[in-house]
C-alpha positions as MATLAB code, in Angstrom:
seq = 'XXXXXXXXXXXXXXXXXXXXXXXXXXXXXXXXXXXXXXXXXXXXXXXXXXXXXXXXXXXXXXXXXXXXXXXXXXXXXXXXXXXXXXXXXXXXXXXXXXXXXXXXXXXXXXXXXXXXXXXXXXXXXXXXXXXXXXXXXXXXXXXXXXXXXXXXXXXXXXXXXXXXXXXXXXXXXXXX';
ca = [
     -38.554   41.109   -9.358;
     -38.096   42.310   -5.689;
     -35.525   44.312   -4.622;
     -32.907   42.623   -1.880;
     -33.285   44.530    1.243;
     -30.469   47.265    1.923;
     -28.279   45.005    4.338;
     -28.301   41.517    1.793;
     -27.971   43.936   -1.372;
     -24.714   45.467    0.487;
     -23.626   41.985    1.422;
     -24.133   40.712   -2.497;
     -22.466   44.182   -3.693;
     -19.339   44.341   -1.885;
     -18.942   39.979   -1.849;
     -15.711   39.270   -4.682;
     -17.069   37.110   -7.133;
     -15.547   36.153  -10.052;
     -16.087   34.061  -12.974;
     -12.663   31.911  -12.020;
     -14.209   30.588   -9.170;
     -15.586   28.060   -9.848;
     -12.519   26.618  -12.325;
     -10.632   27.765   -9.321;
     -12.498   25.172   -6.857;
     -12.273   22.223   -9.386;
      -8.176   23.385   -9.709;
      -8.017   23.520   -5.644;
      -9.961   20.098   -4.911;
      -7.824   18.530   -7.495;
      -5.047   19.894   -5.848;
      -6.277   18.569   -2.729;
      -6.927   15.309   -3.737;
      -3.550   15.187   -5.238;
      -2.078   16.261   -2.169;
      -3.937   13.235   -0.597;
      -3.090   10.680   -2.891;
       0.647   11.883   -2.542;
       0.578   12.111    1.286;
      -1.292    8.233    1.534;
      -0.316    6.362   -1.531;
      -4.086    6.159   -2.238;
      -5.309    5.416   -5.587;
      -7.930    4.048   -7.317;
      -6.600    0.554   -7.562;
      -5.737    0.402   -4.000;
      -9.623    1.519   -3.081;
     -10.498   -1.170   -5.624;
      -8.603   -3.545   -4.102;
      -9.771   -2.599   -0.692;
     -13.314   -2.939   -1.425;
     -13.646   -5.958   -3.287;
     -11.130   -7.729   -0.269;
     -13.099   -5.871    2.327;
     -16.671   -7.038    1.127;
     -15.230  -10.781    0.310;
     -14.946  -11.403    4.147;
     -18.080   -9.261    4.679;
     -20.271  -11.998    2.586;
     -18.365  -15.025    4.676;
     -18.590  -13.008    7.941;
     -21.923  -14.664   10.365;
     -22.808  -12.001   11.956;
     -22.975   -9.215    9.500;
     -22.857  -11.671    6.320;
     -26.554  -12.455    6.877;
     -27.821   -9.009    6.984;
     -25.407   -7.981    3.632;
     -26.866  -11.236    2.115;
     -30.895  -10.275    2.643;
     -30.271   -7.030    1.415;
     -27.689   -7.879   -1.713;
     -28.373   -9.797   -4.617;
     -26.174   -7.993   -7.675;
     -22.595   -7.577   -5.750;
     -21.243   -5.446   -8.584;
     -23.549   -2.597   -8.499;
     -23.108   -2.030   -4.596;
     -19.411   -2.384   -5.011;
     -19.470    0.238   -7.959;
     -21.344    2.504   -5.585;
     -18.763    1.537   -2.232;
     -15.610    2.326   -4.541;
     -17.362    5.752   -5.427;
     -17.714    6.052   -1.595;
     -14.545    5.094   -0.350;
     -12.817    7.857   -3.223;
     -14.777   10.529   -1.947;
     -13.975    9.746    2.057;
     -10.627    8.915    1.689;
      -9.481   11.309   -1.080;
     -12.202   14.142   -0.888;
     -12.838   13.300   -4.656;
     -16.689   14.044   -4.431;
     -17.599   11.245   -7.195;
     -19.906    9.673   -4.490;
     -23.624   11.522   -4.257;
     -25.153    8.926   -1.821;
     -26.777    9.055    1.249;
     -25.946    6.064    3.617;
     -27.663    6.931    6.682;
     -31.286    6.920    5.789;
     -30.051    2.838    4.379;
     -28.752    2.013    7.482;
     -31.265    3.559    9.788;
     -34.102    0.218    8.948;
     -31.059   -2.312    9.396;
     -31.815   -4.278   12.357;
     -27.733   -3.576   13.460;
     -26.394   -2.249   16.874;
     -22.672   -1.473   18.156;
     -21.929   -5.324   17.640;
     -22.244   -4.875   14.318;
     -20.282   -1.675   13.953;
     -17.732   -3.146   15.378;
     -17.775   -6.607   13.437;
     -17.289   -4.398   10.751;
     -14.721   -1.914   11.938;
     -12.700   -5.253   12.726;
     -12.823   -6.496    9.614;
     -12.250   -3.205    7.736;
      -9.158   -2.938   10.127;
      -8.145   -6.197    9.569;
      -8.025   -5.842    5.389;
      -6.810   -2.667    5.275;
      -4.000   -3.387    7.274;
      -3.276   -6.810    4.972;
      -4.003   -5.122    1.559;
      -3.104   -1.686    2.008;
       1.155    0.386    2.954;
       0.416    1.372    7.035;
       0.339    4.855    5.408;
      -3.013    4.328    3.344;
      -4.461    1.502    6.028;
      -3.899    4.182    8.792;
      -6.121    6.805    6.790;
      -8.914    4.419    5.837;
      -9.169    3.196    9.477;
      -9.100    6.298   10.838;
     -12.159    7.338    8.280;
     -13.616    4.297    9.061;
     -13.740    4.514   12.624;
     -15.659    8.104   11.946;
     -18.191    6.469    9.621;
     -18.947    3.940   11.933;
     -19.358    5.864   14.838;
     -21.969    8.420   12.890;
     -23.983    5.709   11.670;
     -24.068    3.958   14.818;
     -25.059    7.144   16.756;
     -27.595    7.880   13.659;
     -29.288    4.230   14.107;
     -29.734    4.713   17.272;
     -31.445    8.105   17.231;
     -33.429    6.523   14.724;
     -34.411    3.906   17.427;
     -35.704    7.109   19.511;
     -32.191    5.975   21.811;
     -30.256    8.880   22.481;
     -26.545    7.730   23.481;
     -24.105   10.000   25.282;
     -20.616   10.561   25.213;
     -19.018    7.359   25.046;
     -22.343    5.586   25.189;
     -22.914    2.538   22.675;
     -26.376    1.349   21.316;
     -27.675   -2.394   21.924;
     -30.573   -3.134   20.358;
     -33.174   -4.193   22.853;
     -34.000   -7.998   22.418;
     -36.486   -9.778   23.444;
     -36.082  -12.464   26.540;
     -36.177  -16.114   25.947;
     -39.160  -17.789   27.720;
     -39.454  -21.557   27.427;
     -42.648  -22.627   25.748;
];
C-alpha cells in the first residue's frame, strides 16, 4: 500500500477522530430534527396529511394534472416516496435518497408550471397546516421550485439570469 504524501499524512495525523462520531452525528441530527419539529409543529402526520391533500388537487389541477397523470399510474408508491421527501426537506430527517432533478429535467414543464404548483402547494399548506408549519413548507417549497425550474431550463441549453424565468419555446399556430 502507498504511503500518503507528507502534507495529507500530517493532515490525517493531527485530524481528531474518534469512534463517537459517528453516534455523535446520528445524536446531533436527531437533535436537530427535534429542534425542528418543536420550532414548526411538524410531524409525520402533518407531512402525511400535506401530501396526500397536496397531490389530491394536483391530479384535478388542468394544467399540471395532465402531465402527473401520463407519468403516474400507482399513486401510493409516489406518495410513499413524496412523504420521504417532504421529511427530509422540511425536518432534515435524511430518510429520502432520491434524486428529483434528473425526473424533472425530460418533463415538458416551464415557469407556468412551477408556479401552478407553488400555488397550489401554498394554497394547501396554508388550509391543512398551523401558519407556523405552512410558513416553513412554503418557504422550502419556493426553494425547490426555483432549483428545478433553473435546472430544466439548463437542461433546455437556456441559461436564465437573476430573476429571469424559463418559457418553453412553442411552436406558432399557422392555419392549414
Amino acid at each position: 500500500m502507498a504511503r500518503p504524501d507528507p502534507a495529507s499524512y500530517l493532515t490525517l495525523m493531527t485530524t481528531p477522530f474518534r469512534i463517537e462520531d459517528a453516534a455523535g452525528a446520528a445524536a446531533r441530527r436527531e437533535a436537530a430534527v427535534q429542534q425542528l419539529r418543536d420550532e414548526t409543529g411538524i410531524d409525520e402526520a402533518m407531512i402525511d396529511t400535506l401530501v396526500e391533500g397536496f397531490y389530491a388537487r394536483v391530479r384535478d389541477d388542468g394544467l399540471i394534472g395532465p402531465i402527473f397523470a401520463e407519468r403516474i399510474t400507482d399513486w401510493g408508491p409516489h406518495l410513499a416516496q413524496m412523504k420521504l421527501f417532504w421529511s427530509s426537506i422540511a425536518l432534515s430527517t435524511g430518510v429520502y435518497q432520491g434524486r428529483p432533478m434528473p425526473k424533472h429535467l425530460p418533463l415538458p414543464i416551464d415557469a407556468r408550471h412551477f408556479d401552478r404548483w407553488l400555488e397550489i402547494f401554498v394554497a394547501t399548506a396554508d388550509d391543512l397546516c398551523p401558519p407556523v408549519a405552512a410558513r416553513h413548507f412554503i418557504e422550502r417549497a419556493r426553494r425547490i421550485a426555483e432549483s428545478l425550474e433553473l435546472g430544466v431550463a439548463n437542461a433546455n441549453s437556456v441559461l436564465l439570469v437573476k430573476g429571469e424565468r424559463y418559457i418553453r419555446p412553442t411552436q406558432p399556430w399557422t392555419p392549414e
